[in-house]
C-alpha positions as CSV (number, residue, x, y, z in Angstrom):
1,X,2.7,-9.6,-6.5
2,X,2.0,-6.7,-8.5
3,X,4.6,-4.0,-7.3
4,X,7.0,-3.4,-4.2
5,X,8.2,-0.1,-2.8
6,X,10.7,0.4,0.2
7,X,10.3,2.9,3.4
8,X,13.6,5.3,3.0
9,X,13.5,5.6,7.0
10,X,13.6,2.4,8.2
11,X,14.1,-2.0,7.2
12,X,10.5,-2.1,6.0
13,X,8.9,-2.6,1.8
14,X,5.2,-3.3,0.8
15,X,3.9,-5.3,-1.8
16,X,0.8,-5.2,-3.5
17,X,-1.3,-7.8,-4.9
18,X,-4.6,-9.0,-3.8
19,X,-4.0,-6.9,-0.5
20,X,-0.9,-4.7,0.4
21,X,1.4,-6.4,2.5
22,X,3.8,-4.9,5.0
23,X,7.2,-6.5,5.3
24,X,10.5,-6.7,7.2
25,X,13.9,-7.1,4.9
26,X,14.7,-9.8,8.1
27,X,11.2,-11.9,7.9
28,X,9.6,-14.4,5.3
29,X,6.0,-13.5,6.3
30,X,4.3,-10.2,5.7
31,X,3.7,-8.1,9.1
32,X,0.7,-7.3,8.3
33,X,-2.0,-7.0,5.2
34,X,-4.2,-4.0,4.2
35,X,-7.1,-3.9,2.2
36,X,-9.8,-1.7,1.3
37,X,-12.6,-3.1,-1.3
38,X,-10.1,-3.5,-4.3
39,X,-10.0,-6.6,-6.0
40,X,-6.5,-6.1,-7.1
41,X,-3.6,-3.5,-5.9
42,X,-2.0,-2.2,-9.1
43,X,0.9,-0.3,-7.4
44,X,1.8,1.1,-4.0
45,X,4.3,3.6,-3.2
46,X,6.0,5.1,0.5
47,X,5.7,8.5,0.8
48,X,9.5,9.4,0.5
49,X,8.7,12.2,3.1
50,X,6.6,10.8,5.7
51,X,7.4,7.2,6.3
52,X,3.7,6.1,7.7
53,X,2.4,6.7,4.6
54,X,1.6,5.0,1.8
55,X,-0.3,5.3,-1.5
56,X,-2.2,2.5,-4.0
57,X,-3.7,2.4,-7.1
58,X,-6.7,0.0,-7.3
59,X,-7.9,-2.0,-10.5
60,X,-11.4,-0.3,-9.9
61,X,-10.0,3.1,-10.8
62,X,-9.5,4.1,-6.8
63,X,-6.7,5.9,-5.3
64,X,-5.9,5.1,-1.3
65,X,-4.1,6.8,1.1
66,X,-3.1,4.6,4.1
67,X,-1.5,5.6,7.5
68,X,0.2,2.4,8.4
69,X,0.2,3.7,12.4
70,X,-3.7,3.3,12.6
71,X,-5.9,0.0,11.3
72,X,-8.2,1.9,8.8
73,X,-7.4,3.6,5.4
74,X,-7.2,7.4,5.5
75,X,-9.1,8.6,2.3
76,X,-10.9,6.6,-0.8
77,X,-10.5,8.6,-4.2
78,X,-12.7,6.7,-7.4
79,X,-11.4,8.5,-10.7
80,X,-13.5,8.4,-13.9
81,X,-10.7,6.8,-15.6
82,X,-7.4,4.6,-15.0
83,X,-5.3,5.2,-12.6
């Protein structure tokens, strides 16, 4: 597990690792797992505005923005550099 951020709106944090993992403060297993062609998940943040939404950094230089109310990924960014 790489890094862990918490929804402000609600009992919910996700983890990232190998995939991003949606959890419940009141549950040992993940509610679900996201991935999108990473390897690795370097971080993963809630959006502290909108709580469906989450952002990663990937260690292939990609940026991901997720809406956790549908099943795909909203938009794939690849940088030139590190993210």
């Amino acid at each position: 597990m790489n890094n862990i951020s918490h929804n402000y709106f609600n009992d919910q944090f996700v983890s990232s690792g190998e995939t991003i993992q949606l959890w419940n403060y009141n549950r040992s297993q993940p509610i679900s797992r996201i991935e999108w062609g990473a390897d690795s998940v370097l971080a993963v943040k809630y959006n502290p505005s909108e709580e469906n939404i989450i952002a990663s950094t990937g260690i292939d230089r990609s940026i991901v923005l997720y809406d956790l109310r549908q099943s795909n990924p909203i938009k794939k960014i690849e940088l030139s550099n590190k993210a």
